[in-house]
C-alpha positions as CSV (number, residue, x, y, z in Angstrom):
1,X,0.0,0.0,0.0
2,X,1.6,3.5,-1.0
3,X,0.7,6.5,0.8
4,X,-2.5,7.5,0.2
5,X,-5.1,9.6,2.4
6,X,-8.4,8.4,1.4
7,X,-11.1,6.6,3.4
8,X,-10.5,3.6,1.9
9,X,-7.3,3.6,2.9
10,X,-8.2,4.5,7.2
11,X,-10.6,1.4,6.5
12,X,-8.0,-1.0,4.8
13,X,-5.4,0.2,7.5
14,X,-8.3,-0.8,10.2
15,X,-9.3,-3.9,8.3
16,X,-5.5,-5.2,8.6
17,X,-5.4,-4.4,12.5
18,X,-9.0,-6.4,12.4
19,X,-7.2,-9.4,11.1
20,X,-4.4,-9.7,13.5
21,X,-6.5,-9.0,16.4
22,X,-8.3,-12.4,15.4
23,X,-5.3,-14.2,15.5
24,X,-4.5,-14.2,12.1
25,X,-0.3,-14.1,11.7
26,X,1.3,-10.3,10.7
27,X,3.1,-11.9,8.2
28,X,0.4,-13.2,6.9
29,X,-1.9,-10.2,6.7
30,X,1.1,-8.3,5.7
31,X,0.9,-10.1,2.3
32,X,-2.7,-9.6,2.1
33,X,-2.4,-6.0,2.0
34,X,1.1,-5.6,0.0
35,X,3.2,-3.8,3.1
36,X,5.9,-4.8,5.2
37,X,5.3,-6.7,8.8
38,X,6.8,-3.3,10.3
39,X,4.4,-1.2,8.7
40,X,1.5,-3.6,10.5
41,X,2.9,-3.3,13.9
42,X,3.1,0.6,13.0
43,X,-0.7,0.3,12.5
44,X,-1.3,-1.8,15.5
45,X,0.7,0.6,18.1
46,X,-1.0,3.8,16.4
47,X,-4.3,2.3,16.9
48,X,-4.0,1.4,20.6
49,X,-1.9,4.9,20.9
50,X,-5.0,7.2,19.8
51,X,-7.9,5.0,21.4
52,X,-5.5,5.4,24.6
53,X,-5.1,9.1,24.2
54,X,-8.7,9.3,23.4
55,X,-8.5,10.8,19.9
56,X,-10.6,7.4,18.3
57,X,-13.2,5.7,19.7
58,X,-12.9,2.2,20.4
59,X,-15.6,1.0,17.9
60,X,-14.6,3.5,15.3
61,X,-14.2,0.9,12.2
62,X,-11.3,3.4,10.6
63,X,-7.7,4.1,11.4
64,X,-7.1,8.1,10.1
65,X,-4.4,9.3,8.3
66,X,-1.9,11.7,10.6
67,X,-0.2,14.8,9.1
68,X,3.4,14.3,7.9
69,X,4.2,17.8,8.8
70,X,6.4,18.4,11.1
71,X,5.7,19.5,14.4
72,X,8.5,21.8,15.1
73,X,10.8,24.0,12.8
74,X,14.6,24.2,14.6
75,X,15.8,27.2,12.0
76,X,12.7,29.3,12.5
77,X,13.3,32.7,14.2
78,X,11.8,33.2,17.9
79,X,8.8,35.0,18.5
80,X,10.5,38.1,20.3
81,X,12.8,38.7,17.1
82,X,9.7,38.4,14.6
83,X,8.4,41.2,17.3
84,X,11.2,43.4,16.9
85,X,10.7,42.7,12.9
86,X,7.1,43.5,13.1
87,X,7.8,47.0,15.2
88,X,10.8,48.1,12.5
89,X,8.3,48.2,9.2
């Protein structure tokens, strides 16, 4: 499965996560769905992650698609320099 970020691909993602939770082998369900076994257990921990953290319900039949942006910038300027900017024009 490439990247993708349509619905069909949350349910897919979900589907595979089904099929190991009923005992069927990663390796197995892996090939089914055209990934690697890492990318599975990637799946399985994301899932338990957000129903932990309360961002999915636990009956919710889709795992969503999380932004590849990047949470931080490390060469952006700090905020009182973009003040001092701001206050000069």
């Amino acid at each position: 499965m490439s990247y993708n970020n349509t619905k069909l691909q949350e349910k897919a993602r979900y589907n595979a996560i089904k099929e190991v939770k009923s005992d069927r082998k990663i390796a197995q369900v892996a090939r089914r769905y055209g990934c690697f076994r890492s990318t599975i257990y990637r799946w399985l921990k994301k899932h338990e992650l957000m129903i932990k953290n309360y961002e999915l319900a636990p009956n919710a039949q889709h795992l969503p698609t999380i932004s590849s942006r990047p949470k931080t910038s490390p060469r952006s300027l700090n905020n009182e320099l973009v003040e001092q900017i701001i206050q000069v024009h």
